[in-house]
NULUM-408108 format. One record per residue: residue number from 1; residue in three letters; x, y, z of N, C-alpha, C in turn. Coordinates in nm, 2 decimals, padded with zeros to 4 digits, m for minus. Layout:
BEGIN
<NUM; 'ala'; <X; Y; Z>; <X; Y; Z>; <X; Y; Z>>
...
end
This chain:
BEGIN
<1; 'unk'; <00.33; m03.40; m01.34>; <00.22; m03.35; m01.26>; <00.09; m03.35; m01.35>>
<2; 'unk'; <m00.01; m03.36; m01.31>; <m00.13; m03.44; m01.35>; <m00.22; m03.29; m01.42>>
<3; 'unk'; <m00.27; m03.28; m01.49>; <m00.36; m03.15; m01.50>; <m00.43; m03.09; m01.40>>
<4; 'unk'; <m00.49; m03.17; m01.32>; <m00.54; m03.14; m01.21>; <m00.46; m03.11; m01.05>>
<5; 'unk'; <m00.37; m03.17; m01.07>; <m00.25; m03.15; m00.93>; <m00.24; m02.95; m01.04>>
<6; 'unk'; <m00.18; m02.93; m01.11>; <m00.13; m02.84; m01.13>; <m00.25; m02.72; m01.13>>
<7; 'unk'; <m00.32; m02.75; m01.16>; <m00.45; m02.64; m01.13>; <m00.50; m02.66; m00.96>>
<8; 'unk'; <m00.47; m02.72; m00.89>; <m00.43; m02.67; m00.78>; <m00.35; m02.59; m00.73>>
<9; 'unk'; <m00.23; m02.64; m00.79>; <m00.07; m02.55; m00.75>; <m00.12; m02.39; m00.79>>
<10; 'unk'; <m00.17; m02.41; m00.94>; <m00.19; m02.27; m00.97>; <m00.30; m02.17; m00.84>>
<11; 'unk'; <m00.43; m02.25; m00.85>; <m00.48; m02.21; m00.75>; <m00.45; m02.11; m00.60>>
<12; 'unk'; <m00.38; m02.25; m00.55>; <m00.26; m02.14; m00.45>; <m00.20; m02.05; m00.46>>
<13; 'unk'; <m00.12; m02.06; m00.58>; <00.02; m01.98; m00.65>; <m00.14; m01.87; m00.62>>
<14; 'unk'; <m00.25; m01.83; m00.71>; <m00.33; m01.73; m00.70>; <m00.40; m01.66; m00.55>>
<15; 'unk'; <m00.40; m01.76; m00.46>; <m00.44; m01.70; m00.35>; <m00.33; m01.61; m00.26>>
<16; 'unk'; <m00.22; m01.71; m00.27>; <m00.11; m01.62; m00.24>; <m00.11; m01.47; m00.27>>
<17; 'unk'; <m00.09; m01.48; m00.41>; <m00.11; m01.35; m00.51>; <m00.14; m01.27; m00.47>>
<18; 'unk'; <m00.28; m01.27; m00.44>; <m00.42; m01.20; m00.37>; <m00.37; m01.15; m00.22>>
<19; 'unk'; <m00.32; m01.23; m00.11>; <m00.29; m01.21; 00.02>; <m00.19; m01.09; m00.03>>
<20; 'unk'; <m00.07; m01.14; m00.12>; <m00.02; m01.01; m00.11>; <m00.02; m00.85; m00.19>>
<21; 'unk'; <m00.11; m00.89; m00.24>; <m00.15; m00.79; m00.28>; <m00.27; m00.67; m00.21>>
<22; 'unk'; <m00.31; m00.75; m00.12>; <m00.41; m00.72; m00.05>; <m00.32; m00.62; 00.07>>
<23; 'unk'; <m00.18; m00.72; 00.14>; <m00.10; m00.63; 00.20>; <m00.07; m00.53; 00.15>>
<24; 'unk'; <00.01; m00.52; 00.04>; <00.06; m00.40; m00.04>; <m00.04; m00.32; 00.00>>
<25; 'unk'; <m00.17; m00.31; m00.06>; <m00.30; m00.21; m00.10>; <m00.28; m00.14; 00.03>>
<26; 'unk'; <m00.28; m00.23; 00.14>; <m00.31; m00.15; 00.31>; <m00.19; m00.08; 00.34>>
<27; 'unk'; <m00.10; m00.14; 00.30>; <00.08; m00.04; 00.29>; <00.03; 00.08; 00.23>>
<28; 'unk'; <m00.02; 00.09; 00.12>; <m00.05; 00.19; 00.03>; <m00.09; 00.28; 00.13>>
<29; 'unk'; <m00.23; 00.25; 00.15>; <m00.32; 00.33; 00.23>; <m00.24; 00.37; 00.40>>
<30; 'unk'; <m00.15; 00.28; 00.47>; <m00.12; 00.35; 00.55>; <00.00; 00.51; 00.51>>
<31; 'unk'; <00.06; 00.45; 00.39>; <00.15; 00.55; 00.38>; <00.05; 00.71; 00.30>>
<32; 'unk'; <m00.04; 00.68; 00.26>; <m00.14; 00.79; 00.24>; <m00.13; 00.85; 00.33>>
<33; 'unk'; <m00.18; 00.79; 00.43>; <m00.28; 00.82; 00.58>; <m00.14; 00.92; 00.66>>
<34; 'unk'; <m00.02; 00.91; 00.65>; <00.12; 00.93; 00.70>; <00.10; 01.05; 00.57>>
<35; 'unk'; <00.12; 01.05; 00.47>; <00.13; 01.17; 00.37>; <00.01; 01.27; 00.38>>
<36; 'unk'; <m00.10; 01.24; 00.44>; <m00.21; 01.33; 00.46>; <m00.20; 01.40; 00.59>>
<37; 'unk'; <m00.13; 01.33; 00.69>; <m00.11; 01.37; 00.79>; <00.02; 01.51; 00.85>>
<38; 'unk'; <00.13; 01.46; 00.73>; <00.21; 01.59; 00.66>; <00.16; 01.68; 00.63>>
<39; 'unk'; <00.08; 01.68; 00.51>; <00.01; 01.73; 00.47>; <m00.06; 01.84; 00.58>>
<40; 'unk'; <m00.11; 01.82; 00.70>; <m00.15; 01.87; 00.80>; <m00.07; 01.93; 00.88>>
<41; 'unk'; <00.02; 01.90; 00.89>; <00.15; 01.94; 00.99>; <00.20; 02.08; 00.87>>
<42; 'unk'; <00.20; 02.08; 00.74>; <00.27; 02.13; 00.66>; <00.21; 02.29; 00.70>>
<43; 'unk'; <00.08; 02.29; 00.66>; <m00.03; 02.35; 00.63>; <m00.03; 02.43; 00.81>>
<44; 'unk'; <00.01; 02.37; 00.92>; <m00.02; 02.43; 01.03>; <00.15; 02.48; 01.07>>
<45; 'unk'; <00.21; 02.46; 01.05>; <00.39; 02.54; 01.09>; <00.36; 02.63; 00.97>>
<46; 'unk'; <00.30; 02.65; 00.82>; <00.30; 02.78; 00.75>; <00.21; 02.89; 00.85>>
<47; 'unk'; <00.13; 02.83; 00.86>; <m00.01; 02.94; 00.86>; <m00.02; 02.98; 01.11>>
<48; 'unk'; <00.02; 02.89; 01.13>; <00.03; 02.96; 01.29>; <00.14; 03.03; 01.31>>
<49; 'unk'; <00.12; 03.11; 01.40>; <00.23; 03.23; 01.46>; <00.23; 03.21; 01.57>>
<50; 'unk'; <00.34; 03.25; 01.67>; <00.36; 03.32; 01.82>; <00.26; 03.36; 01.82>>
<51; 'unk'; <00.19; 03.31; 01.95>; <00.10; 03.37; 02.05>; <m00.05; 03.24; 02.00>>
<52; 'unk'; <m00.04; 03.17; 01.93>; <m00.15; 03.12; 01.88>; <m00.17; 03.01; 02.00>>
<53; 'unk'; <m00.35; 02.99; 02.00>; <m00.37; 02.89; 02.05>; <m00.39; 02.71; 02.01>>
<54; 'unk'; <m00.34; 02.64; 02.04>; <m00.40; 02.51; 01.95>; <m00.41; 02.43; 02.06>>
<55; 'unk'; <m00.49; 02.29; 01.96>; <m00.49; 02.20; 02.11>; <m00.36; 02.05; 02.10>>
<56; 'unk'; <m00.32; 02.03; 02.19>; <m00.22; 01.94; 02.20>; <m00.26; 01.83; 02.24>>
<57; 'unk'; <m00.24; 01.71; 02.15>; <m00.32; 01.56; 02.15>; <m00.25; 01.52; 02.31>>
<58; 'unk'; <m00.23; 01.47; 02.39>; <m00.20; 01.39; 02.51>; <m00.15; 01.25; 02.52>>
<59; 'unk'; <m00.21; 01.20; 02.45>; <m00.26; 01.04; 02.39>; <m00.40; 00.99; 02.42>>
<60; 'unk'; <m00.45; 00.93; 02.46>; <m00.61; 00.83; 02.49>; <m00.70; 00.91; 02.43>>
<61; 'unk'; <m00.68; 00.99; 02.35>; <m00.79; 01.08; 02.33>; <m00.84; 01.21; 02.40>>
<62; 'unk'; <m00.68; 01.24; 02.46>; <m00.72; 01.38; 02.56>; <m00.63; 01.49; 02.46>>
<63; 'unk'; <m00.66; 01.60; 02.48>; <m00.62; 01.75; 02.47>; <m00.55; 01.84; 02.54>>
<64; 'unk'; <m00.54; 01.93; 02.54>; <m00.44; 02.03; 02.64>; <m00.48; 02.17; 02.52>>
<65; 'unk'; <m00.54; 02.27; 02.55>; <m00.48; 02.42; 02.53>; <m00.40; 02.47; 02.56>>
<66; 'unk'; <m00.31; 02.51; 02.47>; <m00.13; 02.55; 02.45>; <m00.15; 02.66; 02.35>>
<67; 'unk'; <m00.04; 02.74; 02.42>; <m00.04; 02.88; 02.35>; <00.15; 02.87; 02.26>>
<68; 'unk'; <00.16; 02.90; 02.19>; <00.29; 02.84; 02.09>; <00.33; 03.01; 02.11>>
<69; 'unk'; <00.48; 02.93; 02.21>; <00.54; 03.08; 02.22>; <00.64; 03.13; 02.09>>
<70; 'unk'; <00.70; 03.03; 02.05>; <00.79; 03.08; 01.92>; <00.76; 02.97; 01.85>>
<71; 'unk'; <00.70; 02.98; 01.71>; <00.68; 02.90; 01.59>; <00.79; 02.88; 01.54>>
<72; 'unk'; <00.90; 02.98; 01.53>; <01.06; 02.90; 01.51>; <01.12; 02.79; 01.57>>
<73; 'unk'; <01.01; 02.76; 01.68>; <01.15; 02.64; 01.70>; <01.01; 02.51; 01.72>>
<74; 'unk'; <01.01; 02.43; 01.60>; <00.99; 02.36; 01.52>; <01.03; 02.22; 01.56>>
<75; 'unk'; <00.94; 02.14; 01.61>; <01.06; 01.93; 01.66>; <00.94; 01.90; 01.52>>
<76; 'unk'; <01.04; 01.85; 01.44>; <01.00; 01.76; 01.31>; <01.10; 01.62; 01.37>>
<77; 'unk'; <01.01; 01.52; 01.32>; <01.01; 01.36; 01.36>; <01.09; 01.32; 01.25>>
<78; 'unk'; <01.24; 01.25; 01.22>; <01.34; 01.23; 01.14>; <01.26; 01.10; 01.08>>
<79; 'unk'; <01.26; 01.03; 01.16>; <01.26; 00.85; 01.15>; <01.31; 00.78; 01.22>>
<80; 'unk'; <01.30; 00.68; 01.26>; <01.40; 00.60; 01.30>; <01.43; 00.62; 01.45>>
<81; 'unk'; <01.31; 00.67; 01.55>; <01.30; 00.75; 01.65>; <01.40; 00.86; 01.65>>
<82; 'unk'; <01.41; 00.95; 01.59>; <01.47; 01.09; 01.59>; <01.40; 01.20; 01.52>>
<83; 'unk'; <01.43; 01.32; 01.63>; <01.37; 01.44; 01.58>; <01.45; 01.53; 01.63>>
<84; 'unk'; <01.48; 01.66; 01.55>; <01.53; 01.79; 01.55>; <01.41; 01.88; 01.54>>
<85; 'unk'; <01.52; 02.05; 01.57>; <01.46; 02.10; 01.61>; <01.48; 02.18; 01.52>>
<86; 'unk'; <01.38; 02.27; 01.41>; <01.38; 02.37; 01.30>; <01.34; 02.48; 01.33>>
<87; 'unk'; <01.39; 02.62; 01.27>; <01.30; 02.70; 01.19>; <01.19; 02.70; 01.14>>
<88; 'unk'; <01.08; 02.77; 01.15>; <00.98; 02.71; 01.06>; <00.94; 02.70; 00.94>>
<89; 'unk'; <01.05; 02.80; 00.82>; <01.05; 02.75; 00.72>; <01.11; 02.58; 00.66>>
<90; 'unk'; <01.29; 02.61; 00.74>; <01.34; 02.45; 00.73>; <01.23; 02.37; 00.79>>
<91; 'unk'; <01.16; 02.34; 00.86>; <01.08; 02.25; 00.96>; <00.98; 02.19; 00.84>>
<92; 'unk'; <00.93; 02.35; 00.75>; <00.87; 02.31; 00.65>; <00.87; 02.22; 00.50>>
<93; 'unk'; <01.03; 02.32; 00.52>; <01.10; 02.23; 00.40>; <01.14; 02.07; 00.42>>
<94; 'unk'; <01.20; 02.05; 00.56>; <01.20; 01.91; 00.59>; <01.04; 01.80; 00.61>>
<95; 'unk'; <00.92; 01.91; 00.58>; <00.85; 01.82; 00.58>; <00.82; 01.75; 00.42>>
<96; 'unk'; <00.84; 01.87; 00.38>; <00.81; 01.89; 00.23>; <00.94; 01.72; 00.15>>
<97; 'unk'; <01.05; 01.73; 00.19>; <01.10; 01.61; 00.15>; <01.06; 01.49; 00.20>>
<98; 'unk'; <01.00; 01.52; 00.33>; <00.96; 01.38; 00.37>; <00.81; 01.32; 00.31>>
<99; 'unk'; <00.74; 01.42; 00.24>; <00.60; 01.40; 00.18>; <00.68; 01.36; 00.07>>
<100; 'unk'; <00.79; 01.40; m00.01>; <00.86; 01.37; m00.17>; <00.90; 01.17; m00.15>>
<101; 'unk'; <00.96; 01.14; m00.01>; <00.99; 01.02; m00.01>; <00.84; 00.93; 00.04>>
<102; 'unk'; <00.75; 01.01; 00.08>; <00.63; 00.88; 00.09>; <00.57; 00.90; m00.02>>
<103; 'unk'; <00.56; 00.99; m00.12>; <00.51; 00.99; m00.27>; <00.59; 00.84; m00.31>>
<104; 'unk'; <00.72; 00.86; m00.33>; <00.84; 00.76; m00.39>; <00.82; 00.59; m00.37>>
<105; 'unk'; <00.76; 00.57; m00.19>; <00.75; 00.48; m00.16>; <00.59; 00.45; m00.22>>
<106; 'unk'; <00.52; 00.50; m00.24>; <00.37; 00.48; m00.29>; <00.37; 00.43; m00.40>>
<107; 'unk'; <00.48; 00.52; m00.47>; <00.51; 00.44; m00.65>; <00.59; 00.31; m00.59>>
<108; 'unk'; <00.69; 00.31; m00.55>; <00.71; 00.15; m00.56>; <00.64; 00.07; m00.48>>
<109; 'unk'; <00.54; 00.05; m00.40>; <00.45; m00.02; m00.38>; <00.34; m00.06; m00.50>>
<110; 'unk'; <00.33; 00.03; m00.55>; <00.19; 00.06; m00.61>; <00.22; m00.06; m00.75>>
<111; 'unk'; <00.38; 00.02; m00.80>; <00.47; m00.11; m00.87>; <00.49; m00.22; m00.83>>
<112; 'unk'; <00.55; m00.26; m00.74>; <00.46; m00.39; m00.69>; <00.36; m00.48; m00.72>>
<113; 'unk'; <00.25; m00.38; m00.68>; <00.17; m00.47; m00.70>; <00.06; m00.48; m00.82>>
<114; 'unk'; <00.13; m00.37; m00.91>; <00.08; m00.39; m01.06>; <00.17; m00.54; m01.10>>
<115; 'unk'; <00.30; m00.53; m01.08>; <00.37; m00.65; m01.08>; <00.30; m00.81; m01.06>>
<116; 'unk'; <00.27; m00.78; m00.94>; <00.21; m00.88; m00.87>; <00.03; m00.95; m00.97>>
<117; 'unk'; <m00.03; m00.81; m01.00>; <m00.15; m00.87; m01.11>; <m00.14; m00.90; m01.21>>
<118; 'unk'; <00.00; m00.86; m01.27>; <00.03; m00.92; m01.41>; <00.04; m01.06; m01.33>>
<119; 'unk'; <00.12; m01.16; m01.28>; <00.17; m01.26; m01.26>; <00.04; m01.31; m01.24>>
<120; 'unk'; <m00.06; m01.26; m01.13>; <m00.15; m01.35; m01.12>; <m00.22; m01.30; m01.25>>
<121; 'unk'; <m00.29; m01.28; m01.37>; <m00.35; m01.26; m01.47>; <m00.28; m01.38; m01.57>>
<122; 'unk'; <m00.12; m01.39; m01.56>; <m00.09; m01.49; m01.62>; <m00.09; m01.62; m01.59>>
<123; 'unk'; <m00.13; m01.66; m01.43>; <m00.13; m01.76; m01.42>; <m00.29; m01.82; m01.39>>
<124; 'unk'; <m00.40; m01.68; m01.40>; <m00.51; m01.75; m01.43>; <m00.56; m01.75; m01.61>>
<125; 'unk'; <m00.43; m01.72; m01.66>; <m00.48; m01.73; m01.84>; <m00.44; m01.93; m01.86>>
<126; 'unk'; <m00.32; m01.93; m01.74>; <m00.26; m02.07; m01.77>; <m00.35; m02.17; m01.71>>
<127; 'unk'; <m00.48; m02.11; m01.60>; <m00.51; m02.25; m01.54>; <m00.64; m02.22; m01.65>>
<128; 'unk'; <m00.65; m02.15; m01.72>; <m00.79; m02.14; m01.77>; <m00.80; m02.25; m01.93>>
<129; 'unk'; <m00.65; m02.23; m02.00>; <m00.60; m02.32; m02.09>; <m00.58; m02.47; m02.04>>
<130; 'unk'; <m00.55; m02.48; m01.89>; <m00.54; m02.62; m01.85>; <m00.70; m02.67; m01.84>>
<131; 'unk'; <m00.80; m02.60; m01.79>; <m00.94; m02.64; m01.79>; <m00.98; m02.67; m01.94>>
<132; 'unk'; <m00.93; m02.58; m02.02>; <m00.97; m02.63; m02.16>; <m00.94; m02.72; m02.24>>
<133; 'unk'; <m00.83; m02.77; m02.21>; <m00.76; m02.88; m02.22>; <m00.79; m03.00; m02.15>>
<134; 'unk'; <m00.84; m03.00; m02.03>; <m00.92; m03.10; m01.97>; <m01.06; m03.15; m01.99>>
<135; 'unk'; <m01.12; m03.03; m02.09>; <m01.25; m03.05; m02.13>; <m01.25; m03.14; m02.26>>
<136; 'unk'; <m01.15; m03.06; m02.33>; <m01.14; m03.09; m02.48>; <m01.07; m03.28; m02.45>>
<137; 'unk'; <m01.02; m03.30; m02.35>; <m00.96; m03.43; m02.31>; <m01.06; m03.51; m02.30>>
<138; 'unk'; <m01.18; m03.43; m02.19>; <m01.32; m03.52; m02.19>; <m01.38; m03.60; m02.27>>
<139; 'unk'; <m01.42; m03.46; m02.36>; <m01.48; m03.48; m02.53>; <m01.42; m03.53; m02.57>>
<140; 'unk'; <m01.29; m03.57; m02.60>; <m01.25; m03.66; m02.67>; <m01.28; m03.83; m02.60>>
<141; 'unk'; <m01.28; m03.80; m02.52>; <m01.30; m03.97; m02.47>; <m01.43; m03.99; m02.44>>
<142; 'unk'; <m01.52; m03.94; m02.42>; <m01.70; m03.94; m02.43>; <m01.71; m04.00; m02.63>>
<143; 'unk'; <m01.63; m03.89; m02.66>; <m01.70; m03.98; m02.82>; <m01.62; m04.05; m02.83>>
<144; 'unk'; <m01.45; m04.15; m02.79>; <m01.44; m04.26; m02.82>; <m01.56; m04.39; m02.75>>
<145; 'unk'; <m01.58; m04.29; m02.69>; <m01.68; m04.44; m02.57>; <m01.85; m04.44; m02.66>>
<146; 'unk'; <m01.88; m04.40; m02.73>; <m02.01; m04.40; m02.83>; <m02.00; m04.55; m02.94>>
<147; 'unk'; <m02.12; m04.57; m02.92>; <m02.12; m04.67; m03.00>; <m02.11; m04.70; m03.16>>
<148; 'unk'; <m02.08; m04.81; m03.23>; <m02.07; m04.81; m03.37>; <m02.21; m04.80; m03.41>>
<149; 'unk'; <m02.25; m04.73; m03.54>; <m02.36; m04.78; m03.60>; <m02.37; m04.86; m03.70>>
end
């Protein structure tokens, strides 16, 4: 392969890189967005009681005022379309592990795609060596092509 065929390959090999890394980053950020959103759920089954008022999403953007007759009984969302019904300490505690496994998944993404910029850092040190080598190839053949004096 020619110096130049391969500083294209590399080229690719680097955009690739980029695309997926670019996914990972938005993985990242959705699983934040899901951990922040515990985070909220956490914070509201500690602190509401029996008798409280809140508003209940609908979907489209609509609401409902709802009075929460027992804060004991708790639907936390499993995964995998499943959800049970808690206490609202357990309700708590099972959120609390489910914020521990989107931490977990954040690190191995996040490893990923530190992974992912070493590879691409090493394969733009290699096309940077093949440019230099194509220069230094130039220069060498510019001054065989100079005349005798």
């Amino acid at each position: 392969m020619s110096g130049q065929q391969e500083l294209q390959a590399i080229s690719q090999q680097l955009q690739e890189l980029e695309g997926q890394i670019g996914a990972l980053e938005a993985t990242v950020e959705e699983i934040r967005a899901e951990k922040s959103e515990t985070d909220e759920a956490i914070e509201a089954v500690e602190t509401l009681e029996s008798g409280s008022v809140v508003q209940v999403p609908l979907g489209g953007g609509a609401y409902l005022r709802a009075e929460i007759e027992d804060i004991d009984e708790v639907i936390v969302e499993l995964g995998a379309d499943y959800a049970a019904e808690f206490e609202q300490d357990d309700a708590v505690a099972t959120l609390e592990n489910k914020k521990d496994r989107l931490d977990g998944r954040i690190g191995d993404v996040t490893e990923e795609i530190s992974n992912l910029e070493a590879e691409s850092s090493q394969l733009e040190q290699k096309a940077q060596q093949l440019q230099q080598q194509a220069m230094q190839q130039q220069m060498q053949g510019l001054q065989g092509q100079q005349p005798d004096e």
